[in-house]
C-alpha positions in Angstrom: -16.7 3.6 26.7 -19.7 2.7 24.6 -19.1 -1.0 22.5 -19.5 0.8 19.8 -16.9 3.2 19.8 -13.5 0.8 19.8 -9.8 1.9 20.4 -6.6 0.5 18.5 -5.3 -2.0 19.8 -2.1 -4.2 19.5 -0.4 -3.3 16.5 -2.3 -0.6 15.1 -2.6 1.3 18.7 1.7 1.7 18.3 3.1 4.7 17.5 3.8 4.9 13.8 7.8 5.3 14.1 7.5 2.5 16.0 5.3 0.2 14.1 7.8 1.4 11.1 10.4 0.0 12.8 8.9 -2.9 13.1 7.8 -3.6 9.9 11.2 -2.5 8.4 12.7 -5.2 10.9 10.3 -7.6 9.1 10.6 -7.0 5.4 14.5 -7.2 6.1 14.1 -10.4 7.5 11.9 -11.6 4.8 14.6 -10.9 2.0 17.3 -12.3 4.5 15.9 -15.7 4.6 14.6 -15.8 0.9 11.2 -15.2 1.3 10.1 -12.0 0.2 8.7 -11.9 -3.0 10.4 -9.5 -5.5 8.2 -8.9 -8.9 9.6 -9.7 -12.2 9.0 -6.4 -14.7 6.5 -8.7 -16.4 4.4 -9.7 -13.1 4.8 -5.8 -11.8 3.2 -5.1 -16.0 0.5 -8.0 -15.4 -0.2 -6.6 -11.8 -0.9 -2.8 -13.0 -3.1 -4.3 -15.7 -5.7 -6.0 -13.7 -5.8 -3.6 -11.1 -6.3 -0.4 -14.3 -9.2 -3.1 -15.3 -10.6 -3.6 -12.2 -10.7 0.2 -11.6 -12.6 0.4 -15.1 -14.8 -2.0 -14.0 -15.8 -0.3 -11.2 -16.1 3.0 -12.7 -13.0 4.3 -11.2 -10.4 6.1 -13.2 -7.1 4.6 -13.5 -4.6 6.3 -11.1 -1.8 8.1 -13.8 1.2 8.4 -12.0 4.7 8.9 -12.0 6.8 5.4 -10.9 6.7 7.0 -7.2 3.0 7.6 -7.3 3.6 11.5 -6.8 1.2 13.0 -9.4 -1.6 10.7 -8.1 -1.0 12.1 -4.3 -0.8 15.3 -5.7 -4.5 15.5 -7.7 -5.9 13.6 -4.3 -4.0 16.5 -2.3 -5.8 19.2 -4.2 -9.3 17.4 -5.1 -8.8 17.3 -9.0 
């Protein structure tokens, strides 16, 4: 294989139901022992500010979207 073309490896080379697995094994962990970070309603507001400003920034539009994200998958989904 040439260097330039590189396989997964590790982690990223798993099969996805398995690296879910995984990572749901971790993130329960990380609330078990206290240190997962949950987001206040006011860091979640703050959070969603600076990224919409960063977006403008950038020339980027906002992403508008339900609480799930849905409508924002849907317009990428059908190029709007």
């Amino acid at each position: 294989m040439p260097p330039s073309e590189k396989r997964p490896r590790g982690f990223a080379a798993m099969d996805p139901q398995k690296q879910r697995a995984i990572s749901s094994r971790g993130g329960r962990a990380a609330h078990q022992s206290g240190n997962a970070h949950e987001f206040t309603s006011d860091e979640a507001r703050a959070a969603g500010a600076l990224s919409h400003a960063r977006r403008r920034e950038q020339g980027q539009r906002p992403a508008s979207s339900g609480a799930d994200g849905t409508l924002e998958r849907q317009e990428r989904t059908q190029g709007h």
